[in-house]
C-alpha positions as CSV (number, residue, x, y, z in Angstrom):
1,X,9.7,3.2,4.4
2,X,9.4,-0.6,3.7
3,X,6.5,-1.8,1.9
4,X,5.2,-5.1,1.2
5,X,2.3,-6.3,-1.0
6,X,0.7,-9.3,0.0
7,X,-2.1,-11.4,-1.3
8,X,-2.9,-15.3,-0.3
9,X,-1.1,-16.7,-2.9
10,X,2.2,-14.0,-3.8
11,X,3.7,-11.0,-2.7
12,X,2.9,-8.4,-5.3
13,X,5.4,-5.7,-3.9
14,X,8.1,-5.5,-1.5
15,X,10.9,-2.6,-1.5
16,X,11.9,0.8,0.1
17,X,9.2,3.4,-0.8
18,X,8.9,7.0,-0.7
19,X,5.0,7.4,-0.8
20,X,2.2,5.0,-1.0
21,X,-1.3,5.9,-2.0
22,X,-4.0,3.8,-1.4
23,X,-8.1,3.7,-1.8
24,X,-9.3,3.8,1.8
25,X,-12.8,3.0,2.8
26,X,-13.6,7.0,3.4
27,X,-11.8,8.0,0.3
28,X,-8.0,8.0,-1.4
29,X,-5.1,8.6,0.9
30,X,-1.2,8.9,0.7
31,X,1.2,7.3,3.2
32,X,4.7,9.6,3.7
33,X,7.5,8.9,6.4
34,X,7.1,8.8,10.0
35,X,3.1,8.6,9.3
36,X,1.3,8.0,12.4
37,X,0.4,4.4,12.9
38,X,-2.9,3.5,11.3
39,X,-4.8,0.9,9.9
40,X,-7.8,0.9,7.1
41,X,-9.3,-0.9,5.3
42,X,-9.4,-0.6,1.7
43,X,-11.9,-0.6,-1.2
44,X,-11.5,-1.3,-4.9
45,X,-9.2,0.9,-6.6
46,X,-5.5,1.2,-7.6
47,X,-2.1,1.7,-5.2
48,X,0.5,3.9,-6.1
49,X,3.5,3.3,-5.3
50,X,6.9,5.8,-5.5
51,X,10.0,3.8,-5.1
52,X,13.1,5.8,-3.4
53,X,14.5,5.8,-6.7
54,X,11.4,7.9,-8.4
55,X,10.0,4.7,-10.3
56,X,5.8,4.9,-10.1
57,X,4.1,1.2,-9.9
58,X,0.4,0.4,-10.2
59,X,-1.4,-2.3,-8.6
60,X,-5.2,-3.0,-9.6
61,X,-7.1,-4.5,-6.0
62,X,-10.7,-5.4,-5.0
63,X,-9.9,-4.5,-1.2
64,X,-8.2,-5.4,1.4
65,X,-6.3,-3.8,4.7
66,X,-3.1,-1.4,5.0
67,X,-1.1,-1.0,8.8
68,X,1.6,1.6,8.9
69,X,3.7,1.4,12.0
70,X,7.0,3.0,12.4
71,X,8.0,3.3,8.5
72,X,6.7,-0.5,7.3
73,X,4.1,-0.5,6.2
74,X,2.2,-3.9,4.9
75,X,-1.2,-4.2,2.3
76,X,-3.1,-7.3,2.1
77,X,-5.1,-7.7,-0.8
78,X,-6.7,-10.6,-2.6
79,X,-5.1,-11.1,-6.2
80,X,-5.3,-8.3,-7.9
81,X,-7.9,-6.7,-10.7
């Protein structure tokens, strides 16, 4: 899956990914390949992030939105916490 990152002013994160979780408005959720199209918003809280090659990165945000459609998969964020 492709991922990017984005706030106004960088782009945090962008890369091949093998699982995303993020903090969604009704609680945490993971993102895994061929997830069905969505899009959330998202609350304060950290994103995990599981590259193809096993590395874990953290990314502290106040909010923002996540779409997943057909394996890319884009969060915008303000700068993060």
């Amino acid at each position: 899956m492709q991922l990017k990152i984005i706030t106004p002013e960088q782009l945090l994160f962008e890369g091949d990914v093998d699982l995303i979780q993020v903090p969604g408005a009704k609680g945490t959720f993971e993102v895994l390949k061929n997830h069905a199209p969505i899009i959330s918003t998202l609350v304060r809280g950290k994103v995990k992030v599981k590259t193809v090659a096993g590395k874990e990165e953290f990314f502290d945000i106040p909010g923002g939105v996540i779409q997943v459609k057909q394996n890319q998969i884009i969060v915008l964020t303000e700068i993060s916490i």
